[in-house]
C-alpha positions as CSV (number, residue, x, y, z in Angstrom):
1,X,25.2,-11.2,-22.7
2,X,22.1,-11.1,-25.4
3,X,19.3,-9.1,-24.6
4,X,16.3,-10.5,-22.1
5,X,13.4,-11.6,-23.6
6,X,10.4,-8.9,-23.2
7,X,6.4,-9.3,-22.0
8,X,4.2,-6.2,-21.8
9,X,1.6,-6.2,-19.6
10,X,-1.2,-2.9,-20.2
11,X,-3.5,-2.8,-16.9
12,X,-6.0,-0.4,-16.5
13,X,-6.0,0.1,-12.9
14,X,-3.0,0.1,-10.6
15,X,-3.9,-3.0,-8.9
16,X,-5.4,-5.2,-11.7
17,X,-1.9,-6.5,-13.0
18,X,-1.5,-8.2,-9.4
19,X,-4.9,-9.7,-9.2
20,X,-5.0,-11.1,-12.9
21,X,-1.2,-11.8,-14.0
22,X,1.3,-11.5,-10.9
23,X,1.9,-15.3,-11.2
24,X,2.8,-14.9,-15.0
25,X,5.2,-11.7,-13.9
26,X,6.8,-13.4,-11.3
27,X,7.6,-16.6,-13.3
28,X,8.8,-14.9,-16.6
29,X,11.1,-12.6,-14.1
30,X,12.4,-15.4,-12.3
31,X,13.4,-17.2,-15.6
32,X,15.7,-13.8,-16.7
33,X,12.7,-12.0,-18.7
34,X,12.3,-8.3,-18.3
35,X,8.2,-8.2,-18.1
36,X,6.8,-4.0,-18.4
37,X,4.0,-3.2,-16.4
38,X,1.3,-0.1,-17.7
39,X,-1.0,1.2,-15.6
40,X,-3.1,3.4,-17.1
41,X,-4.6,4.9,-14.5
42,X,-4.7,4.3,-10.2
43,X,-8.1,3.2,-10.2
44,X,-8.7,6.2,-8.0
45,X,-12.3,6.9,-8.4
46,X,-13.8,3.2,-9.3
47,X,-11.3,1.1,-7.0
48,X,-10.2,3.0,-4.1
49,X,-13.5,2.9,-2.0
50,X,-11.7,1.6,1.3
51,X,-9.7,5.0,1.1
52,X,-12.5,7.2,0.4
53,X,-14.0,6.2,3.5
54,X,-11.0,7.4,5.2
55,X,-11.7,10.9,7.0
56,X,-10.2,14.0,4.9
57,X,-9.3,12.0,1.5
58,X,-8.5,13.7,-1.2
59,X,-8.1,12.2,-5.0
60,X,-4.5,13.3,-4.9
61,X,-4.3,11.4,-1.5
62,X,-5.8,8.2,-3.4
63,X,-3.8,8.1,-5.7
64,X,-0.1,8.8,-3.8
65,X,-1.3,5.9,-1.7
66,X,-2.4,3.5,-4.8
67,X,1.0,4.0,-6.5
68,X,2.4,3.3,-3.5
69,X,1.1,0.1,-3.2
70,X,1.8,-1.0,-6.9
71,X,5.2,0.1,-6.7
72,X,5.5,-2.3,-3.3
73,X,4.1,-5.1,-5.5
74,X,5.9,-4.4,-8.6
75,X,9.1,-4.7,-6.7
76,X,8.4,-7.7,-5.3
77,X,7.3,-9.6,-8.3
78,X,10.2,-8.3,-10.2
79,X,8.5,-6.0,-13.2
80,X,9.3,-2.4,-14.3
81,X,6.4,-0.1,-13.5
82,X,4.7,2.6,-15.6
83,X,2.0,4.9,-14.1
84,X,0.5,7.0,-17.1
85,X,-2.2,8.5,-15.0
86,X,-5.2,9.0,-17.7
87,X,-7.5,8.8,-15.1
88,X,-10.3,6.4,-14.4
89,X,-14.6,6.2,-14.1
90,X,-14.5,7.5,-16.8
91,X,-11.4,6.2,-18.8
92,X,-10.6,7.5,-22.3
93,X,-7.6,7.2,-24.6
94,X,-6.5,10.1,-26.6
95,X,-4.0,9.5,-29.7
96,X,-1.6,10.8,-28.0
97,X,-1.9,7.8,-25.3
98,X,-2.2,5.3,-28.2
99,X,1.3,6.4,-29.8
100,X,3.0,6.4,-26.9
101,X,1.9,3.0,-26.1
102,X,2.7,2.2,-29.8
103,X,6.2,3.6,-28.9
104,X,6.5,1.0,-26.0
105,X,5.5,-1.9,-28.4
106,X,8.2,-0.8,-30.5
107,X,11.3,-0.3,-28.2
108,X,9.9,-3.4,-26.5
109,X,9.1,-5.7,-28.9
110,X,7.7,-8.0,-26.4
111,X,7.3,-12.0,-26.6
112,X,3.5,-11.7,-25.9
113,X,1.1,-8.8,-24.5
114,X,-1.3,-9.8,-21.2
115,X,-4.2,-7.4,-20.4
116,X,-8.2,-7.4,-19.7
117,X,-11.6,-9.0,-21.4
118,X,-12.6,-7.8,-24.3
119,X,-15.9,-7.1,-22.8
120,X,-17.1,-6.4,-18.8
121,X,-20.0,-4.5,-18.1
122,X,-19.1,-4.0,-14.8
123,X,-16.0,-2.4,-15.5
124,X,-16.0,-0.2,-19.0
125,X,-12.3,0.5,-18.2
126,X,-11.1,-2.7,-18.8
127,X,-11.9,-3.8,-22.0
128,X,-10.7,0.1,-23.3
129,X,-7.5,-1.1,-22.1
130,X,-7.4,-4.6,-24.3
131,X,-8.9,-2.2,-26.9
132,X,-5.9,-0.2,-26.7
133,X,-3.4,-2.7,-26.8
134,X,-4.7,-4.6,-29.7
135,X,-5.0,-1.2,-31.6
136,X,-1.6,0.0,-30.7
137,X,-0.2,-3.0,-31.0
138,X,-1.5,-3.3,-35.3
139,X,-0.4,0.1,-35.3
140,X,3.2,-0.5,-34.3
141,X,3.4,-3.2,-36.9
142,X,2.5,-1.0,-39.5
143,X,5.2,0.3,-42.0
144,X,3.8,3.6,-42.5
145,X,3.7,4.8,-39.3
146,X,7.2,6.5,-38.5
147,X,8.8,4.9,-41.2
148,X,12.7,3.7,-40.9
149,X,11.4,2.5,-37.3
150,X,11.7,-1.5,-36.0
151,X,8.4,-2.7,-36.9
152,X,6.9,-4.8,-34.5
153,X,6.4,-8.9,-35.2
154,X,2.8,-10.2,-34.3
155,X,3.2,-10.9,-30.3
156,X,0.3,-13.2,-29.0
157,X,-2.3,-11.4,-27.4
158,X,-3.8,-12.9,-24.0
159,X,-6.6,-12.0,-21.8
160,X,-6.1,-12.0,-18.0
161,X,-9.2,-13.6,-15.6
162,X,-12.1,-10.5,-15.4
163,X,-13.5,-10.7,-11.6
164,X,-16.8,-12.3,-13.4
165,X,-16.2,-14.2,-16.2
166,X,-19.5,-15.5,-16.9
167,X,-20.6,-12.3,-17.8
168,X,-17.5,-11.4,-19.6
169,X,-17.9,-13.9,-21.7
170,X,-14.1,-15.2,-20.8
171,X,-13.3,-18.6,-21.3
172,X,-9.6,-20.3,-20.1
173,X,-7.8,-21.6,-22.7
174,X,-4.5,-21.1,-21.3
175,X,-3.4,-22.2,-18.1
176,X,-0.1,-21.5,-16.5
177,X,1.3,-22.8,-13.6
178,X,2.3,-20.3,-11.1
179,X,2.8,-23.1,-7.8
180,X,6.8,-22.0,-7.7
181,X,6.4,-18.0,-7.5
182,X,2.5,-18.5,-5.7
183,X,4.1,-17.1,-2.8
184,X,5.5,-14.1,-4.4
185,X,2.2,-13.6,-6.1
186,X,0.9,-13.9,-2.5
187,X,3.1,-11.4,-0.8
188,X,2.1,-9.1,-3.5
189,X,-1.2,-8.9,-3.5
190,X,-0.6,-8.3,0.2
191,X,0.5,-5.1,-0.7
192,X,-2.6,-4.1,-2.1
193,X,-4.4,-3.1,1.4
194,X,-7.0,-0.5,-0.4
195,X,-8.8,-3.9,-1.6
196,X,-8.2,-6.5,1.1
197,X,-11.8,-8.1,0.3
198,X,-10.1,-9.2,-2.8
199,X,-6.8,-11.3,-1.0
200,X,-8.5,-14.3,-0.2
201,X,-11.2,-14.2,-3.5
202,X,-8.3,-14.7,-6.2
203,X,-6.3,-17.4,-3.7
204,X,-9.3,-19.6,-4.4
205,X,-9.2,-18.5,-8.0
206,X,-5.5,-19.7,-8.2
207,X,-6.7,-23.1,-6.8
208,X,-9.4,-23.4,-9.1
209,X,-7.4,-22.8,-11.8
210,X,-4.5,-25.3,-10.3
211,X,-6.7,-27.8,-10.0
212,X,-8.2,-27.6,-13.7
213,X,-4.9,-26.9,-14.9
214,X,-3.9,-30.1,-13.9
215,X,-6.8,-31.5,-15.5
216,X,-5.4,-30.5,-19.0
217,X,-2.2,-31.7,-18.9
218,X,-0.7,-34.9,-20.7
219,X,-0.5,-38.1,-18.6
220,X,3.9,-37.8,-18.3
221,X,3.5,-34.4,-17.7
222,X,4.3,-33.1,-13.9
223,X,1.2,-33.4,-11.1
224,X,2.1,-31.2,-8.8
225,X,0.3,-28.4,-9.4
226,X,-1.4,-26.6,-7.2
227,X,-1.9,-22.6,-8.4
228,X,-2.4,-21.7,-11.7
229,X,-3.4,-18.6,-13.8
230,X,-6.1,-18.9,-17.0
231,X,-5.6,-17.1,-19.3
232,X,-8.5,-16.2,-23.2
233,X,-5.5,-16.6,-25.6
234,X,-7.2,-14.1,-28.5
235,X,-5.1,-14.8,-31.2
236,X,-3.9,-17.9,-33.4
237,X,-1.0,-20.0,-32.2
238,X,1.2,-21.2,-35.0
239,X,3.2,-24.8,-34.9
240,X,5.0,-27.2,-36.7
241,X,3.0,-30.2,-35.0
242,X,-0.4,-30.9,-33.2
């Protein structure tokens, strides 16, 4: 049996690969793809406010309780789960984090790479964490660095929806259809009870994004879709034909 075909996706917080990408993990899972999940940190400080009101709380509470929760949705959307545990508000990335995330790239070798906005300035953690996998990822393509290696290939680079994307300056140019794993997606985010407020805000961004996905598609292409994911492709697609 040959080898599964690989996605990586690096989220900053513990609960951010649910919100922005658990459609695109579910779907590429279901179709026999082994899709890698990185959280860099829990989101314990910045993203954990329900818990903090909690009597008693402590940051190693927080945390037990947020891995808990990504684990529960990790499972059920089918993707292998990394906790690295950097910390978070503030986020930083040492070299040491960057080569081991250039060690991932490489054992990897993933089909394409799914992470934040390059730019939120309501949330300086998540465009460090695009920052770090485009950097890692030119790194691990470089000869030079721990030579006699498997390079890595040029994986397309996409940005995941930011909660505001005005002010991101985000813009869909990607749309995938997630209407046959929306309830997977669903159950997941379910998990994550620290931000219930968020549960029914991205159903309604999965409809939007159903409904203008539908919009974009050729006129013999399928109709029937009803959730969808966008998705700021940031790097060129290369083809045969237009």
């Amino acid at each position: 049996m040959s080898n599964p075909k690989t996605a990586l996706v690096v989220s900053a917080h513990s609960a951010d690969f649910v919100w922005r990408a658990g459609g695109a993990i579910a779907s590429h899972v279901q179709q026999g793809w082994q899709v890698k999940v990185i959280c860099l940190s829990y989101g314990e400080r910045g993203e954990s406010a329900k818990l903090w009101r909690q009597p008693n709380m402590t940051l190693d509470k927080v945390k037990a309780v947020r891995e808990e929760e990504a684990r529960a949705a990790g499972e059920i959307l089918g993707a292998d789960m990394e906790f690295w545990d950097i910390g978070d508000y503030p986020m930083r990335i040492s070299d040491d984090i960057l080569f081991k995330l250039v060690d991932v790239y490489r054992r990897l070798q993933p089909e394409f790479v799914l992470s934040h906005s390059e730019r939120d300035p309501y949330n300086f953690d998540h465009p460090l964490a695009m920052r770090a996998a485009q950097e890692a990822r030119i790194i691990a393509q470089a000869e030079g660095h721990n030579p006699g290696e498997q390079i890595l290939g040029a994986p397309p680079v996409y940005a995941f929806e930011p909660h505001q994307t005005e002010q991101c300056h985000w813009e869909p140019n990607t749309f995938l259809d997630i209407t046959d794993v929306w309830d997977t997606k669903l159950k997941a985010i379910q998990c994550m009870a620290g931000q219930e407020h968020l549960w029914e805000y991205y159903t309604r961004v999965a409809l939007q994004r159903g409904v203008q996905a539908k919009r974009n598609i050729g006129i013999t292409a399928k109709r029937t879709i009803q959730y969808a994911e966008g998705y700021m492709k940031l790097t060129p697609t290369v083809v045969d034909t237009l």
